[in-house]
N, C-alpha and C positions, 0 to 999 in steps of 0.2 A: 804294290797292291794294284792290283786290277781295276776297268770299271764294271766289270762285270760282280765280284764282291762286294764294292762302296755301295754299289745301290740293292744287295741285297740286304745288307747289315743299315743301309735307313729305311730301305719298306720295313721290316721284321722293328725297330728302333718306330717308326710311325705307328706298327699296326699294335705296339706295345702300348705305346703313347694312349692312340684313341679308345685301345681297351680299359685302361685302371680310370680315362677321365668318363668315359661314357657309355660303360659297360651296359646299361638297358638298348641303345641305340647301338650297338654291337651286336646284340643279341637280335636286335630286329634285322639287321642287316645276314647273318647267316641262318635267320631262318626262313630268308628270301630266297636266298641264294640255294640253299637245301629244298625250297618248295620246287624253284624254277628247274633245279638236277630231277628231281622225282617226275612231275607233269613229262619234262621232254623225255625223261629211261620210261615213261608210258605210252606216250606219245608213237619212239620207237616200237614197242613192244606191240603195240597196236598196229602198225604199218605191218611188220611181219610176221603178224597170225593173218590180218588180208591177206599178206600175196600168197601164203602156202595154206592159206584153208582150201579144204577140196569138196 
């Protein structure tokens, strides 16, 4: 076995873990991470209507 599989199979075994023990604090954690995805795909999207607005 690989070390490239061990440490997929304990992140995936951890991110199992911290979900059934702290499932609200999970939930805050990907709607962080979902807010920070959205602001920067606007962020971009913003950059390029400047440069090709005429």
């Amino acid at each position: 076995m690989d070390i490239k599989k061990i440490l997929i199979i304990t992140g995936a075994a951890l991110l199992v873990f911290f979900l059934v023990t702290q499932p609200v604090q999970s939930a805050g954690i990907v709607n962080s991470i979902l807010t920070s995805l959205r602001e920067g795909a606007e962020a971009v999207i913003t950059f390029v209507r400047t440069v090709f607005q005429s």
